[in-house]
Structure formats: structure tokens, C-alpha cells
N, C-alpha and C positions, 0 to 999 in steps of 0.2 A: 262729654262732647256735645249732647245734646241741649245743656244748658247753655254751653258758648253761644250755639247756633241760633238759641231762642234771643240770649243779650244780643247778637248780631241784629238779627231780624227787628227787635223792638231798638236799637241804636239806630239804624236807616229807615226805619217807619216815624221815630222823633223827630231826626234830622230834615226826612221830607215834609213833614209837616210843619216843621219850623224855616222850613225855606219857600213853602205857601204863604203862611200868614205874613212872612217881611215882605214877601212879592204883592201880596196882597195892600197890604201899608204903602207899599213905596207906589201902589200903583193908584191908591189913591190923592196921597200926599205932589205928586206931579201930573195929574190930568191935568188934561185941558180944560180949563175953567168956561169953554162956551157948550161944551156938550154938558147935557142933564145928566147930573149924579142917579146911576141907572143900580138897584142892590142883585146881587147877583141871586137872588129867588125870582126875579123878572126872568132870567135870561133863563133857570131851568122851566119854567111853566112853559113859555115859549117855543121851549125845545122839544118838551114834552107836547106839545100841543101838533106843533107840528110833523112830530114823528109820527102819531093818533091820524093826520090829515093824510102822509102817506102813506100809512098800514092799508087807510080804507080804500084808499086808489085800484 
């Protein structure tokens, strides 16, 4: 039983991940060609940075 439950668990952990990277592709392959191709390690630092700015508040 508990092996089912491990194939379960790693089938929808694949599955989600293979349906980030298409979203990912598709989300690049149809932008909008006037905004700056921006890599998504911009957008965690930024987040990070700013989480940092409100911790200190």
C-alpha cells in the first residue's frame, strides 16, 4: 500500500512539474514582444529583497 501511495505521490509531483515547464514555454513563446524578457531569478531577489525591507519595518 505504501508503495502505491509513494508512485501516487511521485506521478503528481512529475505531472506538476511537467505542467510548470509547458506553462513556463508557453509563457515565454507568447509574450508580449514590447516588455523586457525579465529570468525569473530577477523576480525571486526582488522578492526577497523586499520581504528583508518589510521584516525591518
Amino acid at each position: 500500500m505504501s508503495l502505491l501511495l509513494a508512485a501516487a505521490v511521485l506521478y503528481l509531483g512529475l505531472a506538476l512539474g511537467l505542467i510548470l515547464v509547458v506553462d513556463r514555454l508557453v509563457g515565454l513563446v507568447f509574450r508580449d514582444p514590447r516588455t523586457p524578457l525579465q529570468l525569473p531569478s530577477f523576480d525571486i531577489g526582488r522578492a526577497l529583497a523586499a520581504s528583508q525591507k518589510f521584516y525591518r519595518k
